[in-house]
C-alpha positions as MATLAB code, in Angstrom:
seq = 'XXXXXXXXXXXXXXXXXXXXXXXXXXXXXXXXXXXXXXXXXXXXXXXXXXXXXXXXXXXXXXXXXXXXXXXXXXXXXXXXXXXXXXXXXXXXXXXXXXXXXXXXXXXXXXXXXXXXXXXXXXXXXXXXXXXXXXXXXXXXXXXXXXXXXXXXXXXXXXXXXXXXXXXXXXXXXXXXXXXXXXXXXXXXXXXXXXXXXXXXXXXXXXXXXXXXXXXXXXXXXXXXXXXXXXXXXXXXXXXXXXXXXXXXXXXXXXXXX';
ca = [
      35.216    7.085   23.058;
      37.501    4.921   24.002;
      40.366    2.412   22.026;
      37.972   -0.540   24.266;
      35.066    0.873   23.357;
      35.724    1.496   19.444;
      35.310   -2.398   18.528;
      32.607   -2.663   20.200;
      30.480    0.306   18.329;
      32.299   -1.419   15.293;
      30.415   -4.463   15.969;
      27.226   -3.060   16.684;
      27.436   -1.016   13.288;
      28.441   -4.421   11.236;
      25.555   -6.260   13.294;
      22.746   -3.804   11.936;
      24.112   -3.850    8.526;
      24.167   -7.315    8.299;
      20.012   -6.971    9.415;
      19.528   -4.566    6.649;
      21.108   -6.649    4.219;
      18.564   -9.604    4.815;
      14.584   -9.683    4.430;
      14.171  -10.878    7.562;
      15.562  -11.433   10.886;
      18.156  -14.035   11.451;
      19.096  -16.466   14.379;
      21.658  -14.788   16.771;
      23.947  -17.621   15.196;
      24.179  -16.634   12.201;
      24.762  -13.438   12.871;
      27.818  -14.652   15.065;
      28.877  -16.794   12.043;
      28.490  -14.321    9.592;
      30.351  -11.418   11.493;
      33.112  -13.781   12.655;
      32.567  -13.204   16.382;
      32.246  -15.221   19.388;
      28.395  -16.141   20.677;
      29.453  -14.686   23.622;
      30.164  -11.328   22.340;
      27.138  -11.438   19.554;
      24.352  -11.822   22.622;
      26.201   -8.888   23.968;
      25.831   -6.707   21.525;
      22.479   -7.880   20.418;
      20.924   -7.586   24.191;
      22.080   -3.658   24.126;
      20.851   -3.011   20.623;
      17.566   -4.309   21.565;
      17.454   -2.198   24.758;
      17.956    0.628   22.916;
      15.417    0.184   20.266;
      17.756   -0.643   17.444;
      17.058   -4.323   16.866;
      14.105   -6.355   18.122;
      13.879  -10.000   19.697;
      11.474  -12.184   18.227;
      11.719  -14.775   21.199;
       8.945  -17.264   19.173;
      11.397  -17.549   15.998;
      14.505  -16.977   18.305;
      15.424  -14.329   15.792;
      16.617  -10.668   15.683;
      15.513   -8.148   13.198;
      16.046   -4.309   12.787;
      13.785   -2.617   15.411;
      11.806    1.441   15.757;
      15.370    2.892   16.135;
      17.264    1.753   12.927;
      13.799    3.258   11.256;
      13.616    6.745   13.301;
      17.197    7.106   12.066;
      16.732    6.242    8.348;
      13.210    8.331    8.077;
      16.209   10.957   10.181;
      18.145   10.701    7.685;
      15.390   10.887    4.802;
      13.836   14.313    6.435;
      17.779   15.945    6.316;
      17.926   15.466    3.222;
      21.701   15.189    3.508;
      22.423   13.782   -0.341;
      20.695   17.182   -1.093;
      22.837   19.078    0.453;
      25.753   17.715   -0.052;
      25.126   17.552   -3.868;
      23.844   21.077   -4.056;
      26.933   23.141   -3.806;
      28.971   20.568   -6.297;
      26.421   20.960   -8.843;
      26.190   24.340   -8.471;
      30.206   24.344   -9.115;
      29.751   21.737  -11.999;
      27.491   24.120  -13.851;
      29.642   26.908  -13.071;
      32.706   25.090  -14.491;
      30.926   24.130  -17.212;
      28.685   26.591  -18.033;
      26.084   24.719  -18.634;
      22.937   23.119  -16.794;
      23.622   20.401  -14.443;
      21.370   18.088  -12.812;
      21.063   15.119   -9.907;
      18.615   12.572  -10.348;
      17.310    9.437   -8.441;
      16.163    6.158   -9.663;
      12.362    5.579   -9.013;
      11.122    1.752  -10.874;
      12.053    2.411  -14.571;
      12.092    6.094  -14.010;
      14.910    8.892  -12.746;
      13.629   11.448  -10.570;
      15.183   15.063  -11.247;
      15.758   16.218   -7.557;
      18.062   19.245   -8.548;
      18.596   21.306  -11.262;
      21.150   24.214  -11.772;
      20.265   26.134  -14.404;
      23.061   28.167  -16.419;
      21.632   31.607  -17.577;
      21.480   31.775  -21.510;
      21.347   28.490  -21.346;
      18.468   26.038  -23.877;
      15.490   25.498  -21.324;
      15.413   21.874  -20.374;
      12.128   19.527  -20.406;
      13.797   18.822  -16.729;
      12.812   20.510  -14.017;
      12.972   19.206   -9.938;
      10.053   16.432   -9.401;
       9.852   15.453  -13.581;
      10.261   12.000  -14.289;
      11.781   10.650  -17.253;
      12.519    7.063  -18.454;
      15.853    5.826  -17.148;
      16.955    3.948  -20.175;
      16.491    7.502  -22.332;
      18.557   10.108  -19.830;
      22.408    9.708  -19.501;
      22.070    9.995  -15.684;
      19.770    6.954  -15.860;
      21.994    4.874  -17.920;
      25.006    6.087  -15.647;
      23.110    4.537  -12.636;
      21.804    1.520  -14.527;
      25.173    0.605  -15.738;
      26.308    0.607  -11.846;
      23.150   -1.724  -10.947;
      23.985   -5.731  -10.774;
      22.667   -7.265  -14.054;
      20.110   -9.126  -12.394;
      18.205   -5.681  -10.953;
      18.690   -4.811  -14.079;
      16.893   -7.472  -15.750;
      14.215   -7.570  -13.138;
      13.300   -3.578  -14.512;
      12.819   -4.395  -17.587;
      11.141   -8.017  -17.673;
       9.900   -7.776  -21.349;
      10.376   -4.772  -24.758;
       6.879   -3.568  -22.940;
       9.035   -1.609  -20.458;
      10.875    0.561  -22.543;
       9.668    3.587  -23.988;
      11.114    5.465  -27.038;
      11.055    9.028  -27.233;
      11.815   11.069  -30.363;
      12.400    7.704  -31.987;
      15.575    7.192  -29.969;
      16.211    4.525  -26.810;
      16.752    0.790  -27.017;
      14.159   -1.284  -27.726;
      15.134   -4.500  -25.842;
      17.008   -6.206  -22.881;
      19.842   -7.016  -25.366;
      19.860   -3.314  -27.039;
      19.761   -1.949  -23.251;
      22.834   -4.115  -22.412;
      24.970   -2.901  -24.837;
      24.474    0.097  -23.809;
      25.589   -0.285  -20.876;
      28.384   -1.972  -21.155;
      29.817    0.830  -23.579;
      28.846    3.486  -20.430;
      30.867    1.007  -18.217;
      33.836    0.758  -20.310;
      33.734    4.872  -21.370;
      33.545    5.372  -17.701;
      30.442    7.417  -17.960;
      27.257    7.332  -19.637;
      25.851    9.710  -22.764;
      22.772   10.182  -24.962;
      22.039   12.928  -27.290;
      18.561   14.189  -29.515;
      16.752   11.547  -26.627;
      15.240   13.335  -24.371;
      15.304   16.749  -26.674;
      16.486   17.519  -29.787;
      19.388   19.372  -30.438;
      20.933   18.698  -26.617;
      22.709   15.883  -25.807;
      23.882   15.344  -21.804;
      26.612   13.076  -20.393;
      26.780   11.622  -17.009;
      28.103    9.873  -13.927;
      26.941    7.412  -11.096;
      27.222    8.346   -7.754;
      27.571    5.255   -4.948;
      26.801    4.175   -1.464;
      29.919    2.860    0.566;
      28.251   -0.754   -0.547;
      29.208    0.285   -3.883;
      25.631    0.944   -4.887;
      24.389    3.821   -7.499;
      22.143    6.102   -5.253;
      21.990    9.085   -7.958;
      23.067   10.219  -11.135;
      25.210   13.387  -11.928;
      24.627   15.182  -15.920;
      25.476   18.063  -17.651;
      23.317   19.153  -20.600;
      24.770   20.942  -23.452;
      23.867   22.000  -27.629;
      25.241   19.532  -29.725;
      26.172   22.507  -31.797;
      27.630   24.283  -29.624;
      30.232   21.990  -28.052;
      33.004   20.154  -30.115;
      34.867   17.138  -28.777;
      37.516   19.307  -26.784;
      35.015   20.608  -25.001;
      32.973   17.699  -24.689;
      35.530   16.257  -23.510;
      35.773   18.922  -20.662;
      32.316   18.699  -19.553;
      32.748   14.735  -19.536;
      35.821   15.315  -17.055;
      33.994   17.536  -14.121;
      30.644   15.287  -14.583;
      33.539   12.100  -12.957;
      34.448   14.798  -10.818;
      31.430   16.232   -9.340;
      29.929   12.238   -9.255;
      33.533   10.976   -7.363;
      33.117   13.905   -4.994;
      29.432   13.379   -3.907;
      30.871    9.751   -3.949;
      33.348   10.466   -1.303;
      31.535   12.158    0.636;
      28.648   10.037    1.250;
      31.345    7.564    2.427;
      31.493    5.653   -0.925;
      34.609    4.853   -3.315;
      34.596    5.803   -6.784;
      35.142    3.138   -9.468;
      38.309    3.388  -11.302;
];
């Protein structure tokens, strides 16, 4: 590609985001306004995404929205699993460097999905397995990606105490008990629980984020309580930022300091 042509796929990039930011389409105005860039250039850009599928022209509203092709390349991207991928070999080098079982899950409502597990030989089974849910406000890696969430999403999960569920008598019971929770994984840098999902293992973990900044999984390491004193905690709390920062990086995001 060429240095004239680079802008312009620049611009066409920034254009859809700005589409999948909204709810619905927008005036070809405001997207000039928004992006900074002459009308001129903005009905450019918008007449070849539309001729290509990407964006759609809604000539009744006079409004643009995302069109088929920004949705063939997201259910693309859903079918490649590439998060998968590029998790699986870092977690299978997390548990290695731990040597203990380490996990990725996603956030699904209230719940985190379990999408991989490495398992450590001699290591405790786990209640986790690929496809399990369990509540988010119980699991480390579901704290680590609620902490990362704006407080408003946040507060839109759990509406009322109804949402949250205890489990072996442990978990917060309230919006309140939830937030300080979270702000202690914020200022720890990662997130912790242990006895809450099973007794006798505790876990620690990490968010991993979008290039928007946004938590799209949740790294953890499960260990014995008695088995694992602070040095070593410490340790296993070290390649959980690791292994999160790296799947970070290379899904284009930028770790939090």
């Amino acid at each position: 590609m060429g240095r004239s042509e680079a802008p312009a796929a620049g611009h066409a990039l920034a254009v859809l985001r700005l589409l999948s930011r909204h709810a619905g389409p927008l005036p070809a105005a405001s997207i000039a306004r928004s992006l900074g860039l002459p009308r001129s250039t903005t009905y450019r850009l918008l007449g070849v995404l539309v001729e290509h599928g990407f964006v759609v022209h809604l000539p009744e509203e006079r409004r643009y929205g995302l069109g088929v092709g920004a949705f063939e390349l997201g259910s693309a991207y859903s079918r490649q699993e590439p998060m998968q991928r590029l998790a699986r070999p870092l977690l299978s080098r997390l548990a290695d460097r731990t040597g203990h079982n380490a996990h990725l899950v996603v956030l699904h409502g209230r719940d985190v999905l379990y999408v991989i597990e490495e398992r450590v030989v001699g290591r405790p089974s786990l209640v986790t397995d690929v496809g399990v849910r369990l509540p988010a406000s119980l699991t480390a890696s579901g704290l680590a990606v609620l902490a990362a969430l704006p407080s408003a999403q946040v507060r839109a999960l759990y509406p009322s105490p109804d949402a949250f569920v205890q489990r072996n008598g442990q978990g917060p019971t309230s919006l309140s008990g939830l937030r300080r929770v979270l702000t202690t994984v914020r200022a720890d840098g990662f997130a912790s629980e242990s006895h809450s999902v099973t007794p006798g293992l505790a876990s620690v973990a990490s968010a991993v984020l979008d290039h928007n900044g946004h938590p799209v999984a949740g790294i953890a390491v499960t260990y014995p309580v008695d088995e694992v004193d602070e040095t070593a905690r410490s340790g296993i709390v070290a390649a959980t930022r690791w292994c999160a920062g790296e799947l970070t990086r290379r899904l284009g995001g930028a770790p939090r300091s």
